[in-house]
N, C-alpha and C positions, 0 to 999 in steps of 0.2 A: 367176262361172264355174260352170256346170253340176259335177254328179259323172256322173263316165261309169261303165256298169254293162256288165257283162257275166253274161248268165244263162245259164246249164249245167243243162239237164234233157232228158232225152229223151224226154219227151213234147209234142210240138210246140203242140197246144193250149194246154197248163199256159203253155208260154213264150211266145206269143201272147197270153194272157190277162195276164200277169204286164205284159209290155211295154205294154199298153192303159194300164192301171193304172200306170206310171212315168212315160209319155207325157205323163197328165195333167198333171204338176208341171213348173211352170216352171222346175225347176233341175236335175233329173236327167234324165239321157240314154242310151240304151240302144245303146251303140254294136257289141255284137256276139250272139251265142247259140254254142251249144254242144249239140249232143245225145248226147254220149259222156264217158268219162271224157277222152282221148286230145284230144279235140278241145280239150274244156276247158280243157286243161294248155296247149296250144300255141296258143290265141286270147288268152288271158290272158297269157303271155309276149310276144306279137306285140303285143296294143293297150294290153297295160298300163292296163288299168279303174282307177278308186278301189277301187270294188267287184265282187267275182264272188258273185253268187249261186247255191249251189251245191248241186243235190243232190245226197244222198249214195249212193242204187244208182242206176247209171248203165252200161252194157257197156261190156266192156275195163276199164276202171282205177274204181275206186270213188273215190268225193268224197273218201272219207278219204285216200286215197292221192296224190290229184289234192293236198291242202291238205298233205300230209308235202313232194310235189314241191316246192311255191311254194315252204314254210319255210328247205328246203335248197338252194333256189336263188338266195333271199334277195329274193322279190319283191317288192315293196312294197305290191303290193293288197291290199285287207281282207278277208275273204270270211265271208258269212253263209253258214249251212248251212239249206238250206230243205229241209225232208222230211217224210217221216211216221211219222220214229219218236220218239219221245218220252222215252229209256229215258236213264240218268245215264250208262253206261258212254259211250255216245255224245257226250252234252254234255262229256264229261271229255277222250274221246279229240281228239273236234276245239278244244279247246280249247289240250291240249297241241300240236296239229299246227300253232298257230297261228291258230287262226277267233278271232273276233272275237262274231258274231253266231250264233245260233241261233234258228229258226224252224220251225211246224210251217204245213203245207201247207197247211189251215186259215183262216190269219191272215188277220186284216180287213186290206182294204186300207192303212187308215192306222194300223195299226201297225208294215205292213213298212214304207211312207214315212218313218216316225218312226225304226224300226231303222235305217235306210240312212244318213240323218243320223247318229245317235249314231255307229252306226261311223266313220261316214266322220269324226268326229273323233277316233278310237282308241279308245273306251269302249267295255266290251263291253257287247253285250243280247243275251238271253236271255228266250226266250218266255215272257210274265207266268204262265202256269199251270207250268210248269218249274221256274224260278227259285222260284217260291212254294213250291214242293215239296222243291226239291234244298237253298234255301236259307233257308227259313224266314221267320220275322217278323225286320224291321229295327228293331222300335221297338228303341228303349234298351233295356227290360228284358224283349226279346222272347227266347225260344229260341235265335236265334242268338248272341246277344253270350253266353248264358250257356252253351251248349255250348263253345262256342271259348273261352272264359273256363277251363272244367272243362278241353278236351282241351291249354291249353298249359302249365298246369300242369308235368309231367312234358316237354315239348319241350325240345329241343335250343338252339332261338332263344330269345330273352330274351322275355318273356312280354311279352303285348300288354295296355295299359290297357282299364279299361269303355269309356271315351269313342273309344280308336282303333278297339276291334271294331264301336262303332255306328259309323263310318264306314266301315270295311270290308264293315259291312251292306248303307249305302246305294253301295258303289262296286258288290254283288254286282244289285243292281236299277238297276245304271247311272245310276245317279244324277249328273249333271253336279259341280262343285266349290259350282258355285254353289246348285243345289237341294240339296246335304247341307249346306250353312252353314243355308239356310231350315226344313231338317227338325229340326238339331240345332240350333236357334238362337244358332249361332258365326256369326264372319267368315269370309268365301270365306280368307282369309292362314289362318286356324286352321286348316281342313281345311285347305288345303297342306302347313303343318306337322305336321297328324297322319298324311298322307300320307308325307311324306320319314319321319319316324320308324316306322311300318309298315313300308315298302319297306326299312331298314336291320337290323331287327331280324328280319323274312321273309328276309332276302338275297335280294332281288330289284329289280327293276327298275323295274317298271311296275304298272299296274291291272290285268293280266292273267296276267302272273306271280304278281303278288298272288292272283288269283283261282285258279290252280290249283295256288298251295300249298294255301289251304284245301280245294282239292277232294281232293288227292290225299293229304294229311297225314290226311285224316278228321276237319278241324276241325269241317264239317259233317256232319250225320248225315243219308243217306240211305236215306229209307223204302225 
């Protein structure tokens, strides 16, 4: 079964060009467009995509506004945000609005293929030069594990193990269940387990919940 996509930008080019490029893959399918914010909101309601690609200035209603709509309307489609800003406040905001993906305008063809995938199994991605910035080195004894190490210290949540923050490293680069068992050299069942233990001591949910407590708690430190 294909994933059906829906792209929102209002440059008709960009979305022509973008649709070429999705065309080629034998499993994704470009069943609508968008060139407003307005449009976007009510194509995405009507066809119900896996994914909306979405950017974020757009006349009438902005991408962020369009991904607050979906969240409290409780849509089920995943939506990347494709743009050309690059800045954390943004990666933060559309994250909390519910995005999944973030993307800068840029991107090689087959990394958005790649993103569209990950999403469309709920994993968030995040543009590799982004992500490397907002969130540091995954290795075990890289910047990330040991800031979040430092900033939970004094938290309200029950502090996270060395070994859970390198997994919450490789969920922050999207990392499947199964490439973080191959990166930390655990069983794919381990990381589940360090999963369910993260998500109980975060009070949250999911991978993405996940991901924007550390954004918004300051466990990562943004340059």
């Amino acid at each position: 079964m294909s994933i059906k996509i829906v792209i929102a930008d209002d440059h008709a080019l960009l979305r022509q060009g973008i649709k070429r490029v999705l065309n080629f893959e034998e499993d994704l399918e470009v069943i609508g467009e968008a060139e407003d914010g307005q449009e976007a909101l009510a194509r995405t309601k009507m066809l119900q995509p896996d994914i909306l690609l979405l950017d974020l200035n757009m006349p009438g209603m902005s991408g962020l506004e369009v991904a607050r709509q979906l969240k409290a309307a409780q849509c089920p489609t995943k939506i990347i945000a494709l743009t050309i800003h690059d800045g954390d406040n943004y990666v933060l905001e559309l994250l909390k609005n519910g995005a999944l993906g973030y993307l800068l305008k840029d991107v090689e063809p087959a990394t958005l293929v790649r993103a569209i995938h990950i999403v469309n199994e709920g994993k968030p991605f995040i543009y590799p030069s982004i992500a490397e910035r907002v969130f540091g080195s995954v290795h075990p004894e890289g910047d990330l594990a040991q800031k979040a190490r430092e900033m939970l210290k004094d938290s309200h949540s029950e502090r996270l193990t060395a070994r859970e923050m390198d997994v919450l490293g490789c969920v922050a680069k999207g990392y499947s269940n199964v490439d973080i068992g191959k990166s930390l050299g655990v069983s794919e069942k381990t990381v589940k387990n360090h999963l369910t233990s993260i998500y109980h001591k975060l009070h949250v949910n999911d991978r993405t919940q996940a991901l924007v407590y550390v954004l918004k708690n300051n466990i990562i430190h943004l340059d």
